[in-house]
Each structure stands twice: as structure tokens, then as C-alpha cells.
N, C-alpha and C positions, 0 to 999 in steps of 0.2 A: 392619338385618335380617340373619338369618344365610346366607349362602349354602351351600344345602342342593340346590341342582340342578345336575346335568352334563347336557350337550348330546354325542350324539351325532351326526355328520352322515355318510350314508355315498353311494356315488353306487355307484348300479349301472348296470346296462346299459341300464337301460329308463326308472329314474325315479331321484330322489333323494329320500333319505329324512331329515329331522330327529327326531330322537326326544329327548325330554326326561326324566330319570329322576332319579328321589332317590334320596337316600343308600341306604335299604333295598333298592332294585330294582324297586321298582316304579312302574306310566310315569305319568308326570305332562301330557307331552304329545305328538302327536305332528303333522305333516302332511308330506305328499307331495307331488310334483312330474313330470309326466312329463317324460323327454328324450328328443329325438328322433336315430334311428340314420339316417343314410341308406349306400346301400350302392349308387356310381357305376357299379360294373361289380362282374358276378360273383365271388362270393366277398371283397369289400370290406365290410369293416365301420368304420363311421366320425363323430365326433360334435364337434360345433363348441364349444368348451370355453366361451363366452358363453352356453351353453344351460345349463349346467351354474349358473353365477354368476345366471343371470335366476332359476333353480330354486332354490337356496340362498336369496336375497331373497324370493323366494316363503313356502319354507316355513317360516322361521326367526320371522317372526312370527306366524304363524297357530298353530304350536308352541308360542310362548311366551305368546299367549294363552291357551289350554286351561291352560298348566301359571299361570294366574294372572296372566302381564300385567308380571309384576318381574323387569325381566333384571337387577337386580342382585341375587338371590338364584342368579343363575349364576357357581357357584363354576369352572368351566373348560370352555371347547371340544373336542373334537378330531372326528379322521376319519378315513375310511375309502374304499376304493374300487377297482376293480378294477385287479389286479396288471400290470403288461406296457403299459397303456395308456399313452404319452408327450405332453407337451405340449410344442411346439418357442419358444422366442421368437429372436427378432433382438437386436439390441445396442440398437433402443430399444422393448426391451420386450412387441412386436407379435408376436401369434401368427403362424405361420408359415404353417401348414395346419390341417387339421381333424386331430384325434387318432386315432388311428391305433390301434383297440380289441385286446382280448387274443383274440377270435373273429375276425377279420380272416385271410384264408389268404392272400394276395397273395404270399407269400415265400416260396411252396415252393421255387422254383430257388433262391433265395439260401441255406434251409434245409440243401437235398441239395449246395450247392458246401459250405456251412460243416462239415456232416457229411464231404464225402469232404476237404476239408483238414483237418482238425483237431478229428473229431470225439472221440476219446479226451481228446486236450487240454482241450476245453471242458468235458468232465465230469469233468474232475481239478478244474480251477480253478473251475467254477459250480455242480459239485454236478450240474446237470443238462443235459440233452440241447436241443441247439439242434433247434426245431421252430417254424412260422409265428406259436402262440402270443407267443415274447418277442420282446422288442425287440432285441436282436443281429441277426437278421434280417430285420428289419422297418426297421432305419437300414440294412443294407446294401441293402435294394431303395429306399430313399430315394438313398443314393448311386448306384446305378445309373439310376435312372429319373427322379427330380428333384435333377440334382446341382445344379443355382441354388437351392433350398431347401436342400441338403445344408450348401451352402457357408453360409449365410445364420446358422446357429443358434448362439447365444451362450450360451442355457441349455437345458438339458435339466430338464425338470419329471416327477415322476410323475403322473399325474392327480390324488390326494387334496391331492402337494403344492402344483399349481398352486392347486386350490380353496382351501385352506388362507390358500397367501400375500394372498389376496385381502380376507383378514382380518388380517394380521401386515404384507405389505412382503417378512417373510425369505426365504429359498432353502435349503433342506434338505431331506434324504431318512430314512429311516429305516433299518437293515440289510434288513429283509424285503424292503421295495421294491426295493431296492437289488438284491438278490437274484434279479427279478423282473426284473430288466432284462436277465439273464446278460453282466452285464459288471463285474461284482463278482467278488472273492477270497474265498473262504466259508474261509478259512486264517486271512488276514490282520485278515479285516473292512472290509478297504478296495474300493477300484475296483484293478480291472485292467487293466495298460497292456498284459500279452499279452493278452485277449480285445479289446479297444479298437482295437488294433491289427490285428485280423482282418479289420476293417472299415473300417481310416483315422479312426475317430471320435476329435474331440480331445477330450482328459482333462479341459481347464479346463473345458468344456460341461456336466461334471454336479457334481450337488450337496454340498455337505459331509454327513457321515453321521452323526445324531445316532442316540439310545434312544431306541425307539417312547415310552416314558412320558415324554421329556423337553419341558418348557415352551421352546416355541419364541421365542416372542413374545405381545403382547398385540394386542388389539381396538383399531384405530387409531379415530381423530376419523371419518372420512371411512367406514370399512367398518360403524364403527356408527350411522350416519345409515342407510344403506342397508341395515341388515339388524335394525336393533331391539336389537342386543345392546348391552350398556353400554360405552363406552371404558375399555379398562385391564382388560379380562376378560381370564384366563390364556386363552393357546391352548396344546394339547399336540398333539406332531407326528404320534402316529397311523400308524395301517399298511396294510395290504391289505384288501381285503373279506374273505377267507377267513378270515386268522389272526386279525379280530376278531369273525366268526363263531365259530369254534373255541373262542376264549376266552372270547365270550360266553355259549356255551353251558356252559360250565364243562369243557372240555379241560384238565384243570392235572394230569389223573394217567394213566398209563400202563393201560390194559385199559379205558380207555374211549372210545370212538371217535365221530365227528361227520357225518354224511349231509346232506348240504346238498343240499335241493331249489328248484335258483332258476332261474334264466336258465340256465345250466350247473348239473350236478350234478358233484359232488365226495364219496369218500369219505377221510377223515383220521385219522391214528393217530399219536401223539405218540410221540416216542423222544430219547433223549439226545445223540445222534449224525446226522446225514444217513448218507442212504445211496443213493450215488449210481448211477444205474442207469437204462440207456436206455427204462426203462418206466415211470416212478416221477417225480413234482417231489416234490423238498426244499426246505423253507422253514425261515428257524430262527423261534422262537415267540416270543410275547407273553411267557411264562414264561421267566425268566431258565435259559440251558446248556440248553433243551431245541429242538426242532426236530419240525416234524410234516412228514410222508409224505404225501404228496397222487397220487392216483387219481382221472382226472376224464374224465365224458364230456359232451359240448360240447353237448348240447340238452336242455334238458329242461321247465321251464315253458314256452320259449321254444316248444319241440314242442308242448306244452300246449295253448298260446293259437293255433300254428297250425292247430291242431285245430279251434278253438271257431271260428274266424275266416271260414274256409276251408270249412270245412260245416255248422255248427251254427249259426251266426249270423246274423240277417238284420238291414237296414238298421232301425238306431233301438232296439232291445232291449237290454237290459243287461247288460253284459260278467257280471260276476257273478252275475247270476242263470243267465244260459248253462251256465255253470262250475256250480252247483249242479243244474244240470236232466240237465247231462252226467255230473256224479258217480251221481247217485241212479241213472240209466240204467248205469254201470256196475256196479252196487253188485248187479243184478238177475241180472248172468250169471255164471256160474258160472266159478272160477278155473280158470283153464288157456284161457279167452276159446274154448272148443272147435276148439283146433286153432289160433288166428288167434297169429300173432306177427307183431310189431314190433318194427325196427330204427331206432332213432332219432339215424339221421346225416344230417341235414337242412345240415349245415354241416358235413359230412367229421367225425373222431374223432380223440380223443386217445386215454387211456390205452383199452386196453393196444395198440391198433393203429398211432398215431401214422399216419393217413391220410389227408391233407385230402381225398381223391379218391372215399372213402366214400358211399354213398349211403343215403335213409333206405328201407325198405318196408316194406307188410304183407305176409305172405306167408303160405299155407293157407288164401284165404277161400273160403267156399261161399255156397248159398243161405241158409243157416242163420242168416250173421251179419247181424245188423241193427248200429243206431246204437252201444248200450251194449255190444256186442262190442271196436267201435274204441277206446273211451275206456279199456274195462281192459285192454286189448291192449298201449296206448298205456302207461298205469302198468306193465305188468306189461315191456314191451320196456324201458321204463329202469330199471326193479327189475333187471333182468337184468344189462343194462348197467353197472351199479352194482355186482352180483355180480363182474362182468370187474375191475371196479377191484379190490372184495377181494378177489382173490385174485391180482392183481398184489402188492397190501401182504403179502400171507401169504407168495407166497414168496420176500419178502424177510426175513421172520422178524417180522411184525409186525400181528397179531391186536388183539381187543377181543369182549367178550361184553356188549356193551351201547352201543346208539349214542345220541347225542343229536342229535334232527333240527332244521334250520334252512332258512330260504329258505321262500317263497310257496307251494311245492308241500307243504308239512307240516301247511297249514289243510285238507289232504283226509283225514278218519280212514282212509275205503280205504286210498289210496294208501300212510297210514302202516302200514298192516296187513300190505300187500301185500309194502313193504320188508322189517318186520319176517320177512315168511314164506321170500320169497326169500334174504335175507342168513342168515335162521335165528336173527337174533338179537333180544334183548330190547332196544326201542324205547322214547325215554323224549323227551317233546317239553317243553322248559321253556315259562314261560310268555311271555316275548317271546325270539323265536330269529331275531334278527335282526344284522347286521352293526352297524348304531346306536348297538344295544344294547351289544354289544361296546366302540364306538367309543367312549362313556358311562362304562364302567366305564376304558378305558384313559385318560380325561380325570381319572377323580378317585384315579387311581393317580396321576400324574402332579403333581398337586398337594398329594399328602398324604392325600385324607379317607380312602385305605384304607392301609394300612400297605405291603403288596405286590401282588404280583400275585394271588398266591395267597388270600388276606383278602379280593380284592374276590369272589372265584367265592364266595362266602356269602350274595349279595347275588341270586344265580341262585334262581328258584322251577320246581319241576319239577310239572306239573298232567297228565299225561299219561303213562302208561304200558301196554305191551302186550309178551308174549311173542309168539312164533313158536307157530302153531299148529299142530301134529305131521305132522296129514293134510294141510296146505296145502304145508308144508314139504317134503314128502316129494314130493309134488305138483312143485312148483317144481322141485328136486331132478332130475326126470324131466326136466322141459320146459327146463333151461339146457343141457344137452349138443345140443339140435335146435334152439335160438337159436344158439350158439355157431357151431355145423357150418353151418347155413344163412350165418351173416356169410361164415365162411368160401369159402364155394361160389359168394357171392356178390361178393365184394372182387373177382375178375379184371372179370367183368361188369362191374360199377361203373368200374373204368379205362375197358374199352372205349365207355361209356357217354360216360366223361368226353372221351375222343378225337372219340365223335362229335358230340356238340355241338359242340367247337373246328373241326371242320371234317377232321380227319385221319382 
């Protein structure tokens, strides 16, 4: 029989996702997995990489029956997964700790020592700015604080690769990942022994560096008893969640740009160059010589579901039907939420503030607001927030008049509206915008059944489109300079906030 399906697997922050697609692009199968965060002490974020492998076994056959049950009509694997997260082993093998995720703040002090030693340096040689998100920081509060784990680590894994090898045996990274680590040469394409050496890390601990599209290995005896797939199935090495969001969305040209509404939001604009800059992550792309610009603020379904959780929801009702009882209540009050704005640093900020110390609020309520007040308040404070990113990328010289949205937050029409109104631009949601999806098309690059990289975005269906509506826009327009001024007026508060909780 002709092997006519890719597998994409991607691991987000919440669940893991297998998705199965055909040659054309459209899904053949899919199932999900939750995984669980736990988070020991304030501002840790953190997840036991066996959870991840239980979820993989999970959803890989429940996938493969929907798409028919024949894993050997699967012409190749690959993955995806969030960027910065690491998986430590020992010399035999044995995970170290629990991984150590990209929303994780633990390393602010290691962050402001890395920044006042050598912060120009690290953004000559990484392209970008040492902050709590990478792992640069996050292995130097590992050597400060568990130096018997520090000493202990034989391999250094990204998360997609660790998932990955669980089906191959091999050890390898991809440049993006690699990239994600901030302990990479974006010059050379290799690892860097001056950022390595900022922090004592030894070189042999991390991975050889192959091409996101390249066939790493095959489906051993042993990972395909456990997971349904066939022995001898190509695996392809795969990259970050974003850059195979990005791609999957069809990012392959210049003026059109990618809004990612998921656990983090992320706005992206592709360029042929980095451009490196204490406000801005650079990644290079899935497309061959090119590199996307990333702008990202750190909550945003995550915000979502704090939402539903926390006041909307009561014991034993269904998460999804909440979410749609909460949409429709938003959908009834009138844009601008009368006054009410939201700030959605529930986990401190990144771009453009770069703050773990951030705090989230609502701020202007009266009697006036009820329930569906909060929820568009809620869209519209990260609509905003999302604005802060554009126009981080603007004035770097790097615009787009048309986004293609992705992530769990782009199943709300509002919400996609709202974006469209605030960013001001035309919104265009394909028909699966998912990381998977991405990780899918970069499996059957990889093995041939698309020509490049560019031949597989043909394979993208766009079901969804809307402009920015003039009076919304103008609207908005008004209301981000009194979002913006309030962060501002609020960011001293928030430190002192943060002192008194600590006790100071």
C-alpha cells in the first residue's frame, strides 16, 4: 500500500498533540493527551518528561485509528515542541530532574548577572537577549543551586529531541532548537564555547546539529510495540512549536505575518536576516536563508482558562461548553469592555517589557461591568498586548498586512476579530493552525513527497478570513495608548508588590 500519511507530533505546554495528514493537507487523524505542569515554588514551571512518552503512547494510536488503523501507509514522523525547554540525562541514561519549561522565571538573578557580564556579547553571538525564558540561564541557576545535578548531565536533550529519540535511540538537535538554547553561534551554525563558558557548561553535553528536514533515524522494534507505529518508519528531526507553527501556517513570504494564540501568544514576521535586538527573539526558519522575528507575550489561553477556572466554572461542567457560554457573554458588550482593561501578566512579560516581576490586572471597573465585560476585556488586554509585540517588530523595520492565526485561542471568531481590529490588520485563519500540522508537512519535506519547503505550504487551506473594521479600529486605536500608560504607571507597583510578598 502506498504510504500516503505524515504524522505530526508536537508537545505543548498543556497537552500533546498527534495529528495525521495526507498528502493534500488535509487531517486524516487526530488525538490528544493532557500533561501535567506542576510548579514547586513560585514562579517554577515544570514537567516530568515520562509524562510526555505516557502521552505520545496514548495518542499515536487513537490517531492512527481515525486515519484507518495502517501505520504502514505512514510515509514519516517528526516533531515539535516548545523552544528553551531542556531534558538532562546521566551517563546511564536516567533523567536528571523534571524539565525545566520556557515559562519557568526561576533565573532572574542568573539573567541580570548574565546581562551585567556579557550582555552585548550574548547578543552578538545568539542573536538574542539572555532572559529567564532560555536555557543559558536556567543551566546557570542549575549550577548554582543543584550543583550534584549540574555535575551529573551527560546529555543535554531539547524536549522535542528527547520525545523524538524515544522512537529512533539517536541524539540530535536541529539549528532553531539549538538556537533556543542561547548557547549556539547564529555565525557559525554550531554551539558556542564562548556563551558555554559563561556558565561552566560542558560542550560534549549537547547535541550534534542536523536540518530541521533531515531523516534522523527509523521506528525501532521496541518503540513500535509501544506506540503502534510500523518498524523501519522514517523519523525526521523537527523543530520548535513556533517555527512549525509559522510554517505550517504558510510563513514562506515576506509581508505576511503569523499571530499565535495558544498557551503564550506570539506575534512573527519572516526576514532574510536576524536582527538582533534587546526586545525582539530571532529564530532562523523552517525555509531555507530565512529567519522569523518573534514578539511574545507570556499568557494568553493560559490567561483564558484562568478565567473560566477561577470564576466561570463550577465543579463537574464542561470546560468547553464554559468557553463558549463565556465567548457568547463576551460577544454581547460593546468593544472598548466600557472602560475595563486588562493586563495579562499572570506569569510576569516578555516582549517588549522583558519583566518577570509584571503583574496581571483589571483596571476601570464599575458597577456597570458584569461577567461578558471580563472575557472581552480579557481578548481585548491581549489584543493589546499583541499590539506591544507589533510594534516592537515595526521598529525594527519589519511589518506584514495580513496575519495567519494559529493556537487554541483562533477557535473564538471574537477573539479573531478583536485581533484583527486592534493590530488593524487583515486576519486569515487556515484550516488546521496547529503546530502538528506544521510538524506533518516538515515529515514529508523530509522524506521527499514534497519537493521543498516551499511546495509543501500548497498543501495549507485558508477557510477563514476578515478585515479590521474601521470604527473598531479607530476605537482600539484610542484605547492602546491608556493600556500601554496604565502597564506603565503600574510596573513600579508591581516590584513593590513583588518585595512584599518575599517578605522585604
Amino acid at each position: 500500500m502506498t504510504a500516503d500519511l505524515l504524522i505530526g507530533i508536537d508537545l505543548g505546554a498543556g497537552a500533546l498533540k498527534t495529528s495525521i495528514v495526507r498528502i493534500d493537507g488535509t487531517l486524516a487523524g487526530e488525538a490528544s493527551a493532557p500533561v501535567a505542569t506542576s510548579a514547586p515554588h513560585p514562579g517554577w514551571s515544570e514537567q516530568d518528561p515520562a509524562d510526555w512518552w505516557r502521552a505520545m503512547c496514548e495518542t499515536l494510536p487513537r490517531a492512527l485509528a481515525q486515519a484507518g488503523g495502517d501505520a504502514a501507509r505512514v510515509a514519516a514522523v517528526s516533531f515539535s515542541a516548545g523552544a528553551h525547554t531542556q531534558v538532562l540525562e546521566d551517563a546511564g541514561g536516567r533523567v536528571i530532574r523534571p524539565a525545566i519549561l520556557w515559562n519557568d522565571q526561576r533565573s532572574g538573578a542568573e539573567t541580570a548577572f548574565l546581562r551585567e557580564k556579557a550582555d552585548a556579547r550574548i547578543l552578538e553571538i545568539g542573536a538574542n537577549r539572555a532572559n529567564p525564558t532560555w536555557t543559558l540561564p536556567q543551566m546557570l541557576w542549575l549550577a548554582r543551586h543543584e550543583p550534584q545535578a549540574f555535575a551529573r548531565v551527560k546529555r543535554l536533550y531539547v524536549a522535542k529531541d528527547w520525545l523524538r529519540a524515544r522512537l529512533t535511540g539517536t541524539w540530535e538537535t536541529d539549528f532553531i532548537d539549538a538556537v533556543g538554547t542561547l548557547m549556539a553561534d547564529v555565525d557559525t551554525g554550531g554551539w558556542s564555547r564562548d556563551l558555554c563558558d559563561m556558565i561552566g557548561w560542558p560542550m560534549e553535553t549537547l547535541p550534534p546539529i542536523v536540518p530541521t528536514t533531515a531523516v534522523v533515524g527509523a521506528v525501532t522494534a521496541e518503540a513500535a510495540r509501544a506506540t503502534g507505529l510500523k518498524e523501519g518508519t522514517p523519523v525526521v528531526c523537527g523543530t520548535s512549536d513556533t517555527a512549525a507553527e509559522t510554517y505550517g501556517a504558510g510563513m514562506i513570504r515576506e509581508g505576511l505575518g503569523v499571530v499565535k494564540l495558544a498557551t503564550a501568544a506570539t506575534v512573527s514576521a519572516l526576514t532574510r536576516a536576524p536582527h538582533p535586538d534587546f526586545t525582539v527573539i530571532n529564530y532562523p526558519h523552517v525555509v531555507p536563508d530565512h529567519w522569523y522575528v518573534i514578539a511574545a507575550t507570556n499568557s494568553c489561553a493560559s490567561a483564558h482558562k484562568w478565567l473560566r477556572d477561577t470564576f466561570f466554572r463550577r465543579d463537574g461542567e464542561d470546560g468547553a461548553a464554559v468557553f463558549s457560554a463565556m465567548d457568547a457573554a463576551a460577544a454581547a458588550v460593546a468593544p472598548g469592555s466600557e472602560g475595563l482593561f486588562f493586563h495579562p501578566y499572570l506569569n510576569g512579560e516578555r516582549s517588549p517589557h522583558w519583566d518577570p516581576l509584571l503583574r496581571a490586572d483589571y483596571v476601570g471597573m464599575g458597577f456597570n461591568h458584569g461577567p461578558g465585560h471580563f472575557v472581552r476585556a480579557l481578548y481585548e488586554g491581549i489584543a493589546y498586548s499583541l499590539k506591544d509585540c507589533m510594534l516592537a517588530l515595526n521598529a525594527k523595520g519589519l511589518s506584514f498586512t495580513t496575519a495567519r492565526l494559529t493556537g487554541g485561542g483562533a477557535k473564538s471568531a471574537l477573539w479573531r476579530q478583536i485581533v484583527a481590529d486592534v493590530l488593524n490588520v487583515e486576519v486569515e485563519l487556515p484550516a488546521v493552525a496547529e503546530a502538528s500540522f506544521g510538524a506533518a508537512l516538515i515529515a514529508g519535506v523530509g522524506v521527499g513527497i514534497y519537493p521543498d519547503a516551499r511546495a509543501a505550504a500548497r498543501a495549507i487551506d485558508i477557510v477563514w478570513r476578515t478585515a479590521p473594521d474601521p470604527a473598531r479600529a479607530a476605537l482600539y486605536a484610542r484605547g492602546h495608548p491608556i493600556y500601554a500608560d496604565t502597564q506603565k504607571a503600574l510596573a513600579p507597583i508591581n516590584h513593590r508588590i513583588h518585595d512584599f510578598v518575599r517578605g522585604r
